[in-house]
N, C-alpha and C positions, 0 to 999 in steps of 0.2 A: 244760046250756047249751052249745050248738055253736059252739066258735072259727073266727072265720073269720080270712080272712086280708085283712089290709089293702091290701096291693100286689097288686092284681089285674094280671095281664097283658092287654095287648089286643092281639086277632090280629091285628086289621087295620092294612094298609101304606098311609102317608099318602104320598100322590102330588105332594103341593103342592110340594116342593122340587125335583124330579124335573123339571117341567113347568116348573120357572121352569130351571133349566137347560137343557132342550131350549130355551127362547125365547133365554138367552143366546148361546145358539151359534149358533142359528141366525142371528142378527142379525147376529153375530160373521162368517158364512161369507159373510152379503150385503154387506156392507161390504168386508170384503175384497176380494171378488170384482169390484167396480164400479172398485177402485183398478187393478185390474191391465186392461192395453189388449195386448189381445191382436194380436199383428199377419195378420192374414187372409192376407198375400203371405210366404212362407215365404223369407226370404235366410241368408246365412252372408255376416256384416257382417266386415268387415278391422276389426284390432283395432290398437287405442290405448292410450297410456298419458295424451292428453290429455283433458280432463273440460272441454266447451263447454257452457253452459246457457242455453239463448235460448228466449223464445215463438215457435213453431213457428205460422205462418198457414198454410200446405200441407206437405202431406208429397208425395212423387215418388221411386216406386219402379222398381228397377231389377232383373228377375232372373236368374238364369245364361242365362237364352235368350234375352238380350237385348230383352225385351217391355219396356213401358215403362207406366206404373199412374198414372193423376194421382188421389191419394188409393186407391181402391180400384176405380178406371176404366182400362181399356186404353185408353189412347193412342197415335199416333203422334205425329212430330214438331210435325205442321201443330196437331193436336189439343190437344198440350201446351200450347203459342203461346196458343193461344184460350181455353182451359181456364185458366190461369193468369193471364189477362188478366181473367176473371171472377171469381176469386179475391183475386186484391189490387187491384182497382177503387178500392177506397176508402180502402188504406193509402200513406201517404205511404213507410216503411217496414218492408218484413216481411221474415220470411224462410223461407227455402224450403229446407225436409229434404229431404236427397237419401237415399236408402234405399237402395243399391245393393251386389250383391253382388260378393265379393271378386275373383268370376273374369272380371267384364264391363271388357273393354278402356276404356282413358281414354278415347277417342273417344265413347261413349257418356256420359260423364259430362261433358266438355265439349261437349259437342252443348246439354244440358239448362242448364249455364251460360251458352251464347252466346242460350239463349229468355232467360231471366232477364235476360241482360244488354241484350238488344233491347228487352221490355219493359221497361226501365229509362231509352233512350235514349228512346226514342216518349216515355213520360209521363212523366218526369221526374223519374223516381221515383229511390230508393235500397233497392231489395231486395238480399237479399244468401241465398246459396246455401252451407249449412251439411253436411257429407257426414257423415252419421251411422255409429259404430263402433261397437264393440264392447271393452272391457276387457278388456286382456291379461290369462292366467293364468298 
C-alpha cells in the first residue's frame, strides 16, 4: 500500500488579488490626479499668512514679463475689458483671481482692477478682484 500525502502543494500563482490591486490603484491615481489643477501659466505668487476662500468665476494671470492671460488667453488691456465682460455677463456678482507674480509692478495689477471696477460701473454689477498668494513657509 503507497502512502500518499494529503497536503499536496500547488505550483500555480493566483493572479486574482494582484489584479484587483493593480485596479485599486489605478483608480486611486485617476482620482487623484483629476483633484489637482495644474496651472499651465508658471508664477512665483507673493506669500501670505492670510487664507480667502471664494468661488472664483475667472482667473487673470499676471507673469514676470508683464503679459497678461485672461484664463489661459493672452490679452491686452482693451482685451481683458471685453473678455471679462463676457465672462460675468450673467453674474450679479463674481469674482476675479488675479494670479500675478511677485516681481510685476502695482501698476499692472491696478490697471486689471480699474477693468473690473469699469465693468462694474457700466452694469451695475458688484464683482470683486481677489490677488491670489501663496502660504508663507
Amino acid at each position: 500500500m503507497a502512502i500518499k500525502m494529503r497536503n499536496t502543494r500547488s505550483l500555480q500563482f493566483n493572479m486574482a488579488s494582484m489584479s484587483d490591486l493593480v485596479f485599486l490603484l489605478l483608480i486611486f491615481f485617476m482620482l487623484t490626479s483629476t483633484l489637482v489643477a495644474p496651472n499651465a501659466i508658471k508664477l512665483l505668487l507673493p506669500s501670505s499668512d492670510s487664507r480667502t476662500m471664494a468661488k472664483q468665476t475667472v482667473t487673470v494671470y499676471l507673469n514676470d514679463e508683464f503679459q497678461m492671460f485672461l484664463e489661459e488667453t493672452p490679452v491686452d488691456t482693451d482685451g481683458l475689458h471685453s473678455g471679462l465682460l463676457q465672462y460675468l455677463a450673467n453674474e450679479e456678482e463674481g469674482s476675479v483671481v488675479l494670479r500675478a507674480d511677485q516681481t510685476v509692478p502695482v501698476q499692472y495689477i491696478v490697471n486689471v482692477i480699474d477693468v473690473v471696477n469699469n465693468i462694474n460701473n457700466m452694469n451695475q454689477t458688484r464683482h470683486k478682484v481677489i490677488l491670489a498668494t501663496q502660504p508663507q513657509r
